[in-house]
C-alpha positions as CSV (number, residue, x, y, z in Angstrom):
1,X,-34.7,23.6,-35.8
2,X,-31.4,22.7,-35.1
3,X,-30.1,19.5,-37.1
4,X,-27.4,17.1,-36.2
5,X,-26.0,13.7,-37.4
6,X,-24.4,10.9,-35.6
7,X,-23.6,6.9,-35.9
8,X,-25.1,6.8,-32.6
9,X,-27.4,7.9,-30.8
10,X,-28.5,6.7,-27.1
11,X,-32.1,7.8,-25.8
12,X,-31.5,7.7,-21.7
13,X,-28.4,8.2,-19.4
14,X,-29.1,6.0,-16.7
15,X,-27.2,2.5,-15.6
16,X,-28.2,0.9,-19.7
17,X,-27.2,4.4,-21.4
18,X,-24.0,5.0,-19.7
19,X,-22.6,1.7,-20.2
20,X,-24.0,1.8,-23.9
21,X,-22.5,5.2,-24.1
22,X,-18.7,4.6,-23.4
23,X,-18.7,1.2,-24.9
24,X,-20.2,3.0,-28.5
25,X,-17.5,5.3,-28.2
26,X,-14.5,2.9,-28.4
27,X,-16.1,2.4,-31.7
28,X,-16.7,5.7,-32.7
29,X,-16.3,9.7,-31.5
30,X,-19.8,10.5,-33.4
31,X,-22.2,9.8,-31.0
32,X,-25.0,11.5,-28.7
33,X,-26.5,10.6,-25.0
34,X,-30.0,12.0,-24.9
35,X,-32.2,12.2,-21.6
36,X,-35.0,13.9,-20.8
37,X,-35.5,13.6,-17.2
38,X,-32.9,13.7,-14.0
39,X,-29.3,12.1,-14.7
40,X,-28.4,9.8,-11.6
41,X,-29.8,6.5,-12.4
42,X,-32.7,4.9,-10.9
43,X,-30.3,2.7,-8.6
44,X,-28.3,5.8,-7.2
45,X,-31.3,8.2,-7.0
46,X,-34.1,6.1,-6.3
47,X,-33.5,2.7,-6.2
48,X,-30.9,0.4,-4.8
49,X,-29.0,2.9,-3.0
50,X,-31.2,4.9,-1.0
51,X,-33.5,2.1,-0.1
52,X,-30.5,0.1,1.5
53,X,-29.8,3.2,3.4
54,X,-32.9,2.8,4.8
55,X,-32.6,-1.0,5.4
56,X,-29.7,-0.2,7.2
57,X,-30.9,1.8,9.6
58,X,-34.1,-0.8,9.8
59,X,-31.4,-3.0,10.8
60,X,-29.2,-1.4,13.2
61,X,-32.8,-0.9,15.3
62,X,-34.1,-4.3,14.9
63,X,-30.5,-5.5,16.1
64,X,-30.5,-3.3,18.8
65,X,-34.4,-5.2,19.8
66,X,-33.2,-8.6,19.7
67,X,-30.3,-8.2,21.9
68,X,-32.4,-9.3,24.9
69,X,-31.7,-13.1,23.4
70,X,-27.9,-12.5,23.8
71,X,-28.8,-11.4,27.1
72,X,-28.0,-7.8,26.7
73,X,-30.6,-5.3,27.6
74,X,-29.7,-1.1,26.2
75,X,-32.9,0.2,27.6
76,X,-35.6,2.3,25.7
77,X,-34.9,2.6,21.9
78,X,-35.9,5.5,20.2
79,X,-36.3,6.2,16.5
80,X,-35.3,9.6,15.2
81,X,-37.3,9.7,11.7
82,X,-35.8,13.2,10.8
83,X,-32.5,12.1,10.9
84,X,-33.1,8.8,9.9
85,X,-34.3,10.6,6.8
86,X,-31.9,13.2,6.9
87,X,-29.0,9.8,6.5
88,X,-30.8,8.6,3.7
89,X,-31.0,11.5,2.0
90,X,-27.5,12.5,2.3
91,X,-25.8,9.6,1.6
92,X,-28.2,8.9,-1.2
93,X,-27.1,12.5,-2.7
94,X,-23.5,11.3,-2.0
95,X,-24.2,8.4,-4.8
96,X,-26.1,10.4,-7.0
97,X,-23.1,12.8,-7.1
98,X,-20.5,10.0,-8.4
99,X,-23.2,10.0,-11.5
100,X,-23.0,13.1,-12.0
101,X,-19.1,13.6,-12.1
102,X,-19.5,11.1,-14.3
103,X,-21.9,12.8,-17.0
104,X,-20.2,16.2,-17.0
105,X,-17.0,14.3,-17.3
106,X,-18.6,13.7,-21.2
107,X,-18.0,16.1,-24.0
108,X,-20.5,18.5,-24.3
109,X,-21.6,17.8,-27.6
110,X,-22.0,14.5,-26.6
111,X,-24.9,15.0,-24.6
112,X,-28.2,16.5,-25.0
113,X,-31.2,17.5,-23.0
114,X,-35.2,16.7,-23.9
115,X,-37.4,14.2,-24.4
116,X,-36.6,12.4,-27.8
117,X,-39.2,10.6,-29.8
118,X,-39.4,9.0,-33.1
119,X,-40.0,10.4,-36.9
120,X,-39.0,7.8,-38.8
121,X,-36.3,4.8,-38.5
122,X,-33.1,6.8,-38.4
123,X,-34.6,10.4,-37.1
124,X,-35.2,11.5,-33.5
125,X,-37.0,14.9,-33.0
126,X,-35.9,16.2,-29.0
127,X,-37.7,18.7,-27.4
128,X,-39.2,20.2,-30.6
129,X,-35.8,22.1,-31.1
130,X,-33.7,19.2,-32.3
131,X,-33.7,16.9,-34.9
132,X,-31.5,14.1,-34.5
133,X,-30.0,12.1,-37.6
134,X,-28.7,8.7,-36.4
135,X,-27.5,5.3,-38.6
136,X,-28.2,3.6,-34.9
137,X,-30.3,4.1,-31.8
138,X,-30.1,2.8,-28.6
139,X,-33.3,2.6,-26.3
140,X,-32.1,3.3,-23.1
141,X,-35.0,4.9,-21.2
142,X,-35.8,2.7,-18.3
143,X,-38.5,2.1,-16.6
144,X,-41.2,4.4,-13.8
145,X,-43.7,2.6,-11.1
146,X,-47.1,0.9,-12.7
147,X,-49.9,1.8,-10.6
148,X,-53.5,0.2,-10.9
149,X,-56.6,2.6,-11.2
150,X,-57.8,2.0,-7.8
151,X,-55.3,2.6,-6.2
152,X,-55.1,6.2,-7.0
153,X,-58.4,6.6,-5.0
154,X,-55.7,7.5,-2.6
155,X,-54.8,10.7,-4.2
156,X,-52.6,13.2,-2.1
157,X,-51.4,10.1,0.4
158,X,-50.6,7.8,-2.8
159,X,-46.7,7.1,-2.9
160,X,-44.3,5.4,-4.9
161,X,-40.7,3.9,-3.5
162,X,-39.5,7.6,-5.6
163,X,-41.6,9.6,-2.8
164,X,-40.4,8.0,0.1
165,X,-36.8,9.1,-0.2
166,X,-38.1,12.8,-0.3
167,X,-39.7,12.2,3.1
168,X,-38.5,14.5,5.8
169,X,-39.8,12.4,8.9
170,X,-41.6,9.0,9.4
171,X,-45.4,8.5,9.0
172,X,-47.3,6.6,11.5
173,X,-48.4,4.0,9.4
174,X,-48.6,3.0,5.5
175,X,-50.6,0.4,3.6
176,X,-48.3,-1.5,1.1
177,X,-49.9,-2.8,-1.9
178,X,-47.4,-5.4,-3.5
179,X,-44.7,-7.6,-1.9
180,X,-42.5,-7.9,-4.4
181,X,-38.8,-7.2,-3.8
182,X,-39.8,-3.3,-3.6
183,X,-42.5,-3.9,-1.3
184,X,-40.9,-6.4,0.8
185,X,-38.1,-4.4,1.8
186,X,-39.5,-1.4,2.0
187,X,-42.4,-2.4,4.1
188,X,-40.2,-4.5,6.3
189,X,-37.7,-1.7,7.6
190,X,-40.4,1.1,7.5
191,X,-41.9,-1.8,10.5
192,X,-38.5,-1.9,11.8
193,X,-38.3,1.8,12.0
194,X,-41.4,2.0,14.1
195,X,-44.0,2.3,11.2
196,X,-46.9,0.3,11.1
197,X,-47.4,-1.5,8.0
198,X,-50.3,-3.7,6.4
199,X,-49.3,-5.3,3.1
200,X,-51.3,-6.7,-0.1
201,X,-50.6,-8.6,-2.7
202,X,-52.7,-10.3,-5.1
203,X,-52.1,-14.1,-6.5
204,X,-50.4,-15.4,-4.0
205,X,-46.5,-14.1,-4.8
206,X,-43.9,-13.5,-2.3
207,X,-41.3,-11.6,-3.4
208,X,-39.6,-13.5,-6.5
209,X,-39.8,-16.7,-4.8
210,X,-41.4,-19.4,-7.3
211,X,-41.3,-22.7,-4.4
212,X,-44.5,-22.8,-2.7
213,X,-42.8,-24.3,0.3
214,X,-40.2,-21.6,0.7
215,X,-43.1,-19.1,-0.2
216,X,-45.0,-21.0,2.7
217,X,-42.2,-20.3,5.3
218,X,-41.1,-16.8,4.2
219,X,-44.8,-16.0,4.5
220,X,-44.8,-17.4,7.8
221,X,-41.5,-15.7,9.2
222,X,-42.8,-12.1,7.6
223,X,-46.2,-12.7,9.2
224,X,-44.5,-12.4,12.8
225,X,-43.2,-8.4,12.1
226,X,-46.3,-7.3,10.1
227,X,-49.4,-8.4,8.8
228,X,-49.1,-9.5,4.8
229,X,-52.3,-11.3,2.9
230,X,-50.6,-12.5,-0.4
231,X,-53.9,-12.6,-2.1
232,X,-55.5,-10.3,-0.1
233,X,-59.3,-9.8,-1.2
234,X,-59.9,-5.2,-1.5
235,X,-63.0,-4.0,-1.6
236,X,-62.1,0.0,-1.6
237,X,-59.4,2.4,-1.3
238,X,-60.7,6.6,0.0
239,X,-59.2,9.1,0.5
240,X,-61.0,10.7,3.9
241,X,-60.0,13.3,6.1
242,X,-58.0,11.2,8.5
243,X,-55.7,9.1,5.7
244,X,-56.3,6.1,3.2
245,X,-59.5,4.1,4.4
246,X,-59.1,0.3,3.1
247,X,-61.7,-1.8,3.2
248,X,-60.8,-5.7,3.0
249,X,-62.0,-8.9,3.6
250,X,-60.5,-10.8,6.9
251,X,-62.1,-14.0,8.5
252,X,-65.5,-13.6,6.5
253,X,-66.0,-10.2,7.6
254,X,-65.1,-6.6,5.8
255,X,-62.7,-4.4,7.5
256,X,-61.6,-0.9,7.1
257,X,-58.0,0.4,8.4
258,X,-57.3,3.9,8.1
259,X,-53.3,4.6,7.7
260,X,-51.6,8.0,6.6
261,X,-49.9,6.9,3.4
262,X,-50.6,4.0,0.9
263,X,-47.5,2.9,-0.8
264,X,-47.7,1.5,-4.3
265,X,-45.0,-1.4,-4.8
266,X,-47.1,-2.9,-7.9
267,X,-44.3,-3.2,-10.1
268,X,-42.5,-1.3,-13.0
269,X,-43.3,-0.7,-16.4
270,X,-41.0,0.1,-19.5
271,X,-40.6,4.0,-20.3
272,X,-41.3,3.5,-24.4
273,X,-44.5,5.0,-24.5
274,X,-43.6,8.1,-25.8
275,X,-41.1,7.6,-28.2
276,X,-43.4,7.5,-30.9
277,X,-42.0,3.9,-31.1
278,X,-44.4,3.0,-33.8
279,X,-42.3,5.1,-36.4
280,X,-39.0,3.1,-35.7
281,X,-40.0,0.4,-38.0
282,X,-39.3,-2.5,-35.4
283,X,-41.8,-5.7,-34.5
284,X,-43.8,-4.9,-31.7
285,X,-45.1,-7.5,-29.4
286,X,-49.0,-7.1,-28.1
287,X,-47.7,-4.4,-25.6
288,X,-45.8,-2.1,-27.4
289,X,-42.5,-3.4,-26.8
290,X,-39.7,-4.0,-29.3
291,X,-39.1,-8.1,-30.0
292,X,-35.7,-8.1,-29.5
293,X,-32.7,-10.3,-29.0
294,X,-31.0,-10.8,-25.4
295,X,-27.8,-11.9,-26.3
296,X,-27.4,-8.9,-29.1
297,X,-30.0,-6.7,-27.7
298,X,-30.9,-5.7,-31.6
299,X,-34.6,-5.3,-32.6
300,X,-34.8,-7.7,-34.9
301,X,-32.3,-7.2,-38.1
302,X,-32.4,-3.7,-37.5
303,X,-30.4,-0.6,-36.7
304,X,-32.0,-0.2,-33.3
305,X,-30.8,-2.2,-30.0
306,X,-32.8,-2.0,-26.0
307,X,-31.2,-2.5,-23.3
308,X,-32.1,-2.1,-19.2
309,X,-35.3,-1.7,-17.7
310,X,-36.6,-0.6,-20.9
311,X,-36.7,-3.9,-22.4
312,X,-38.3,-5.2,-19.3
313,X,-36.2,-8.6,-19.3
314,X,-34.0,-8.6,-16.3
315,X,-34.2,-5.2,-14.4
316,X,-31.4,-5.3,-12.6
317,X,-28.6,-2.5,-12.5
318,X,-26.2,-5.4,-12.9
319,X,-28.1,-7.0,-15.5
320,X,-28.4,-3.1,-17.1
321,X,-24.7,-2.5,-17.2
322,X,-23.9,-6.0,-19.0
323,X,-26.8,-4.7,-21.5
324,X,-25.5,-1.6,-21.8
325,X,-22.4,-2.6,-22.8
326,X,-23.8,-5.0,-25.5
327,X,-26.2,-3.2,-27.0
328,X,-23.4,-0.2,-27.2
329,X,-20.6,-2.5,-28.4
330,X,-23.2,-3.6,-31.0
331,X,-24.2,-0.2,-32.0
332,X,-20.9,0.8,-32.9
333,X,-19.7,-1.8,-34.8
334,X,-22.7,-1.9,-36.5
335,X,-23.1,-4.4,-39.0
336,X,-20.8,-6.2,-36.9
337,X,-23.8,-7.6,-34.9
338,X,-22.2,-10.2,-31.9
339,X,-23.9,-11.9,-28.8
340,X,-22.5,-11.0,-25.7
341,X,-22.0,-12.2,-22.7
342,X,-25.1,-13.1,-20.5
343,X,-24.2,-14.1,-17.1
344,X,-25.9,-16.7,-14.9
345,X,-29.0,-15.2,-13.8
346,X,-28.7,-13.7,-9.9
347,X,-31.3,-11.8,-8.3
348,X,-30.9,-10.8,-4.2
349,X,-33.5,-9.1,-1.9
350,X,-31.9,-7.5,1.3
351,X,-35.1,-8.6,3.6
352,X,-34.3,-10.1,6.9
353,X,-34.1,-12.9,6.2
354,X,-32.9,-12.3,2.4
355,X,-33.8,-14.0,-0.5
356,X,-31.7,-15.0,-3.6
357,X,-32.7,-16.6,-6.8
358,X,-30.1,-18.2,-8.9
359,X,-29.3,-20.2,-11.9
360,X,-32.7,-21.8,-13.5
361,X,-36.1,-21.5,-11.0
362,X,-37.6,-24.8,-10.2
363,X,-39.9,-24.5,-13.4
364,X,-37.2,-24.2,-15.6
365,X,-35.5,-27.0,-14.3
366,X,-38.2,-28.9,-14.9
367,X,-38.7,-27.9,-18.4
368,X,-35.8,-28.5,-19.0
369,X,-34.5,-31.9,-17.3
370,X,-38.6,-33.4,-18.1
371,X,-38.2,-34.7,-14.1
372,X,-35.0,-36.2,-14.5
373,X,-33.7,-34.0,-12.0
374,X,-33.3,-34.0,-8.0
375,X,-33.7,-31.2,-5.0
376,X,-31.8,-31.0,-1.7
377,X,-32.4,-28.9,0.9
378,X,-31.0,-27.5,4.3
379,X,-32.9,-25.6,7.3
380,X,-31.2,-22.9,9.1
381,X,-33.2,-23.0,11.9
382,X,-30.2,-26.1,13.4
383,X,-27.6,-24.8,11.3
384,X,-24.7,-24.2,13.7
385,X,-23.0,-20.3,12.7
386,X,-26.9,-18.9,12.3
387,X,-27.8,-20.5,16.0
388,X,-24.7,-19.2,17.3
389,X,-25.8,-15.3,15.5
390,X,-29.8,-15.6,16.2
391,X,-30.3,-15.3,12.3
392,X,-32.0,-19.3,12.5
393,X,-34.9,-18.7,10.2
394,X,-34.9,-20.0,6.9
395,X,-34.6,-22.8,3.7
396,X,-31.8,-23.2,1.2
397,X,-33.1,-25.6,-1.8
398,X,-30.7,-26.6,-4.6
399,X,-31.4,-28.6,-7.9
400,X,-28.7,-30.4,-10.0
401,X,-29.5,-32.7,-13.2
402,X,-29.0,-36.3,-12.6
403,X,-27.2,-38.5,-14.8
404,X,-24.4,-35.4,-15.6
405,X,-24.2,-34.6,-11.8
406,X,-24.7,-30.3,-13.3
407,X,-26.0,-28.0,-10.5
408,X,-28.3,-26.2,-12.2
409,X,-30.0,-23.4,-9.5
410,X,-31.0,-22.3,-6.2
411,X,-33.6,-20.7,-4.2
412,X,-32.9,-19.5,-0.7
413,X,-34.6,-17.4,1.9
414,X,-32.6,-17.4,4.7
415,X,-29.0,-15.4,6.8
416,X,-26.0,-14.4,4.2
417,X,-28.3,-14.7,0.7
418,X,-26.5,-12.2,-0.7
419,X,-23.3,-13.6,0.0
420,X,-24.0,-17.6,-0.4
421,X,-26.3,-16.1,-4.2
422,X,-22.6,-15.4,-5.4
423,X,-21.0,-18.7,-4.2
424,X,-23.6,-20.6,-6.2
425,X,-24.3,-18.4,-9.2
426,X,-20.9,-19.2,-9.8
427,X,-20.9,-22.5,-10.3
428,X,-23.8,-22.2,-11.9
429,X,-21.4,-20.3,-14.7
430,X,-18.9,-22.7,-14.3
431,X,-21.1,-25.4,-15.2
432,X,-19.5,-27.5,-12.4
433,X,-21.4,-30.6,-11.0
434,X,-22.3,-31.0,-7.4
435,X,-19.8,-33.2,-6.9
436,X,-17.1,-30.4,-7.7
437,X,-19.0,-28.1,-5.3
438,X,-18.8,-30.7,-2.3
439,X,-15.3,-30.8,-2.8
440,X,-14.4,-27.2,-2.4
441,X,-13.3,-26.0,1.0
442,X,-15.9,-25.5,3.7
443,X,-14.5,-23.7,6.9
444,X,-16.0,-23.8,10.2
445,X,-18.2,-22.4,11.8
446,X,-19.7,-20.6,9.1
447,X,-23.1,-20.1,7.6
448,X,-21.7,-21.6,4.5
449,X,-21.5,-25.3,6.0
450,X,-25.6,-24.8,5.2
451,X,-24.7,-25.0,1.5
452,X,-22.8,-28.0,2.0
453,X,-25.5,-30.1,4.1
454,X,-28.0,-28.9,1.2
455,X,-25.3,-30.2,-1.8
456,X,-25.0,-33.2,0.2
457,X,-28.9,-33.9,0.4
458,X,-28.9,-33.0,-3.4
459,X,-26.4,-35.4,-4.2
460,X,-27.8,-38.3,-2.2
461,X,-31.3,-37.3,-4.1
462,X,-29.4,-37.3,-7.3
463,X,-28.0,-41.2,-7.1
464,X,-31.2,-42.7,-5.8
465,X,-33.1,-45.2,-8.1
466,X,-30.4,-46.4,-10.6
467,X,-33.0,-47.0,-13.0
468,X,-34.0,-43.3,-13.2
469,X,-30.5,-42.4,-13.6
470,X,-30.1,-44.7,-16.4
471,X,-33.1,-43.4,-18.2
472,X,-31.9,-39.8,-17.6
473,X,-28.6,-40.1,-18.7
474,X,-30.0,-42.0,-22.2
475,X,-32.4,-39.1,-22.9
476,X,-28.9,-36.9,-22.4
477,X,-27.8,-34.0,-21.1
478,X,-30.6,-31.1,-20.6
479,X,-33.3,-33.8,-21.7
C-alpha cells in the first residue's frame, strides 16, 4: 500500500473543500484534496445552477401567460421539453466545466482519487491502496438526498432533484413529496413548464418560512398554480404499471392519483457515514455528527475541523465557501486556532414569488429580546412598482429591538427577495438601527419603497407604549 504524509489533508472537493483547499495552502505546500465521487460541486452540478436554469425557463413561459393583463395576447404557447432539457443541461455542463479548470489547475500530487475513511485520529486509508498520514483533517464531504422508506415504494419512477437534470424530455406529471426550498422550486416551474404537480409535506412547513401568517399567504398564492397539502395525510405509495399510485386523504375521503414520477425533496443529510468517523477520536452528538465549533469549525480541541453541508449547519454554497475558508485557514496554522468571520445569516428561494430569510427568525428574536421587541409590515399587493409590473402578491415583515432602535431580521415572500434579502442582511451586519435605515435613499418608483413603508410601521411599533420602552431599555440591550 502506497503511504503518504501531509500537514493536511481535505476529505471532499466540492464548494467547503476547495475553499479549505487554497486557503490551507497559503499556510503550507504539504497538503492533499481527496474525493471519492464526481468533482463539480453540488451547486454547479446539481444544485443551484442547474435548477435556476430550469426556473428560468419556468419563467420566461409563465411571463409569456400572464401577458394577457398587460393586454398583450402572443397566441398558443408551446413547451419544447427536449430542448428545454437540452438548455439545462448545457449550460449546467458550462458551470460544471469552470470547476473543473479549476481542479486540474491543482498540482497533481495534491489531489487524490477514492473514498477515504478513518483508522485512527491522524490516518486516512483511500480506496484500499492508500494510506494517508495527516497532522490535520478536514471533513469536507457534503451532503446527498434523505429519503424516507416509503417512499421508495416507488422504485424505478423514484427521483431526486440529482435525476431531474439527467432528464431528456418532460414527464406528464410528478408527485412532490416536500416543499422545502428544493421542492418549492422545483415543483413550481416543472407546473410552469406544463407538468402537473401534486405536492406533500408533512407538519405544516412552507419552505423556510417560520411566520405562520406569511406561511398562511404563501400557501395561499402557491395553492392557485398547483395543489400543495402542507400536512398532507398518505396512506400508500405503488409502484403499478401505469406510474406512482398515491393514495391520500382529501375532504374525509381516500384518494388515489396516479402520476409518472415521484420526486423526493425530503431534505439532505450529511455524507459522514462512511468515514469510519468513530476512529477519529472526536465527540459525537446522538447522530453521528462531529460537535463542533461554527466560528472555528474545529471538532472540539482537536486536529480535525467540518465545514459545508457536512456539518449540516447552514448548507448554503455561500455559507460553504466562508466555511471552507475557516476551517482551511485553521487547519494550516494549526495550533493557531482563530474564529472567523460569520456573516449575517441570508437564505433566498427563487419561487415566484421568492422568499428570503434574514438576520434572526421571529423565534429568535423573541428569545432573545424576551418580547421587548416590535414587527412592521408592508403588503405588496398596493405597493406602487409591483402593481405597475403585475408581481402584487406578497408580505415583507421586519423586527427591530426597542429601546436600542437595532433591526434585527426579516422575513419576506414577495417580488425582488433576492435583491431587497441583500439590502437588509446588510444592515443586519452593520448593526444599524431602523432609524439609520429610514434615512437612506429611497428612489421612486421602485419595489424598494416596500421596505421603507414596512421600516416605517416597525418604527411606529417600536415607540408605542413608553412604558414598555422604558422597561426594555433597563433590562438592556439583547435582554
Amino acid at each position: 500500500m502506497e503511504k503518504r504524509r501531509v500537514d493536511v489533508a481535505i476529505i471532499g472537493a466540492g464548494t467547503a473543500g476547495m475553499g479549505a483547499y487554497r486557503a490551507a495552502r497559503a499556510h503550507t505546500d504539504s497538503l492533499v484534496l481527496i474525493e471519492g465521487g464526481h468533482y463539480g460541486t453540488t451547486c454547479a452540478r446539481v444544485g443551484c445552477m442547474p435548477s435556476k436554469l430550469l426556473i428560468a425557463a419556468a419563467d420566461q413561459a409563465h411571463s409569456m401567460e400572464q401577458g394577457a393583463q398587460f393586454g398583450i395576447h402572443p397566441g398558443d404557447i408551446r413547451i419544447d421539453g427536449h430542448a428545454v432539457m437540452a438548455r439545462v443541461r448545457s449550460e449546467r455542463d458550462r458551470f460544471v466545466s469552470f470547476v473543473l479548470e479549476a481542479i486540474e489547475d491543482m498540482p497533481p500530487e495534491h489531489r487524490l482519487t477514492g473514498h477515504a475513511r478513518f483508522v485512527d485520529a491522524h490516518r486516512l486509508i483511500v480506496d484500499e491502496q492508500v494510506e494517508v498520514t495527516a497532522d490535520r483533517i478536514i471533513l469536507a464531504t457534503g451532503s446527498r438526498p434523505n429519503i424516507p422508506g416509503f417512499l421508495k415504494e416507488a422504485k424505478d419512477r423514484l427521483v431526486v432533484n440529482d435525476d431531474i437534470f439527467e432528464w431528456q424530455d418532460l414527464p406528464a406529471s410528478v408527485a412532490v413529496f416536500g416543499p422545502g426550498i428544493i421542492g418549492l422550486e422545483l415543483g413550481q416551474a416543472l407546473s410552469r413548464l406544463g407538468v402537473r404537480i401534486r405536492m406533500f409535506g408533512v407538519g405544516g412547513s412552507v419552505g423556510p418560512i417560520r411566520e405562520d401568517k406569511t406561511r398562511q399567504y404563501a400557501l395561499r398564492v402557491f395553492n392557485r398554480e398547483f395543489p400543495l397539502d402542507p400536512e398532507a395525510d398518505v396512506k400508500a405509495v405503488e409502484r403499478t404499471d401505469q406510474g406512482v399510485a398515491v393514495t391520500f386523504a382529501e375532504a374525509g375521503k381516500e384518494v388515489t392519483e396516479t402520476f409518472d414520477y415521484l420526486l423526493a425533496a425530503t431534505g439532505r443529510r450529511p455524507n459522514l457515514d462512511h468515514l469510519d468517523i468513530q476512529n477519529a477520536d472526536i465527540e459525537l452528538d446522538d447522530r453521528g455528527t462531529p460537535l463542533f465549533n461554527r466560528y472555528t469549525l474545529q471538532c472540539g480541541d482537536s486536529h480535525v475541523f467540518i465545514a459545508g453541508d457536512s456539518n449540516n449547519d447552514a448548507p448554503l454554497l455561500h455559507e460553504a465557501a466562508d466555511e471552507g475558508r475557516i476551517a482551511g485557514n485553521n487547519a494550516g496554522r494549526f495550533p493557531d486556532v482563530r474564529a472567523g468571520l460569520r456573516r449575517t445569516p441570508l437564505a433566498v428561494v427563487f419561487t415566484d414569488p421568492q422568499i428570503a430569510t434574514v438576520g434572526l427568525t421571529i423565534d429568535e428574536v423573541n428569545e432573545r429580546c424576551q418580547g421587548c421587541f416590535a414587527v412592521g409590515e408592508v403588503s405588496f399587493e398596493d405597493q406602487g412598482r409591483s402593481r405597475v409590473i403585475g408581481k402584487n402578491h406578497g408580505l415583507l415583515r421586519v423586527y427591530g429591538e426597542r429601546g436600542s432602535g437595532q433591526f434585527m431580521g426579516a422575513e419576506m415572500f414577495g417580488p425582488a427577495a433576492e435583491h431587497i434579502a441583500h439590502l437588509l442582511a446588510w444592515s443586519v451586519q452593520r448593526r444599524l438601527t431602523v432609524s439609520e435605515m429610514l434615512d437612506m435613499p429611497f428612489y421612486h418608483p421602485v419595489i424598494e419603497e416596500g421596505v421603507r413603508t414596512a421600516l416605517r410601521d416597525l418604527n411606529r411599533n417600536l415607540n408605542i407604549g413608553p412604558e414598555v420602552v422604558r422597561h426594555c431599555m433597563d433590562c438592556g440591550p439583547g435582554a
